[in-house]
N, C-alpha and C positions, 0 to 999 in steps of 0.2 A: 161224206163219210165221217161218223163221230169217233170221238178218241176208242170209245171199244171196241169199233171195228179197225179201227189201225192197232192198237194192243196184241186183236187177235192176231190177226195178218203178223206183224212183224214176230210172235212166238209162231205161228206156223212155218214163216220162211226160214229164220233164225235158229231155231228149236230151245226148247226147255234148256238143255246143260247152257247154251251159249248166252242167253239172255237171263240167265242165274250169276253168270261168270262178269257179262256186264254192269247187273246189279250191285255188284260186289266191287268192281270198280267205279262205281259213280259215287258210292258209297264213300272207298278213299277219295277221292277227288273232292270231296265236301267234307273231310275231316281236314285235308289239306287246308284248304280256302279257309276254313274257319281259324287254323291255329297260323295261316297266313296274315290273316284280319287281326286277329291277337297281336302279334305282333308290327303290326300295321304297316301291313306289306302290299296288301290288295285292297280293292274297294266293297262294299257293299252289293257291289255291279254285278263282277265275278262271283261272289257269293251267293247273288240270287239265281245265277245259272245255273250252277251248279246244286242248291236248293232243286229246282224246279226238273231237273235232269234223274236227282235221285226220286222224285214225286212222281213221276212218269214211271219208271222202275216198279217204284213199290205198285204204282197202279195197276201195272202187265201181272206181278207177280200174286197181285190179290184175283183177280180178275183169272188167271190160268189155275188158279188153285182153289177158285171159289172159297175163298177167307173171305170176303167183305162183310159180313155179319158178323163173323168171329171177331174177326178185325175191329170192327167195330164195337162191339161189346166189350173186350177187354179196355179198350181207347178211352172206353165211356168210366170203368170200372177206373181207372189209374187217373182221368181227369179229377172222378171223384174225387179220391184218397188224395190231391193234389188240393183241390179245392178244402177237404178237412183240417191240413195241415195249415194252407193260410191262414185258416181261421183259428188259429191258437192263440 
């Protein structure tokens, strides 16, 4: 089974509100960790977890609402503008 087909499966058992609600908590959970790290409280460790926790999230929720193109395009758009700005 690839990660889309568990993506799917966990929004169809779970459903849309509750795995929106989780998103939004992993989300804290990785603002946490990092202004943990800031203050050098936590490792690198923990921080990639919970990275990779929110990256699964955003995955389900690109993947249930078919944004991946969107998503993409705008990502592409803002790397740009990031890339112009280095170059000053």
């Amino acid at each position: 089974m690839n990660n889309c087909e568990v993506y799917k499966l966990a929004m169809e058992k779970y459903g849309e509100s509750h795995q929106m609600t989780v998103a939004v908590e992993e989300l804290s959970e990785l603002q946490k960790e990092v202004c943990k790290y800031q203050r050098g409280e936590n490792s690198k460790q923990e921080m990639a977890e919970e990275i990779a926790d929110v990256e699964i999230m955003l995955e389900q929720m690109k993947q249930h609402f078919g944004f991946g193109s969107l998503v993409e395009l705008y990502k592409q758009g803002k790397v740009n503008r990031l890339k112009e700005r280095m170059e000053l």
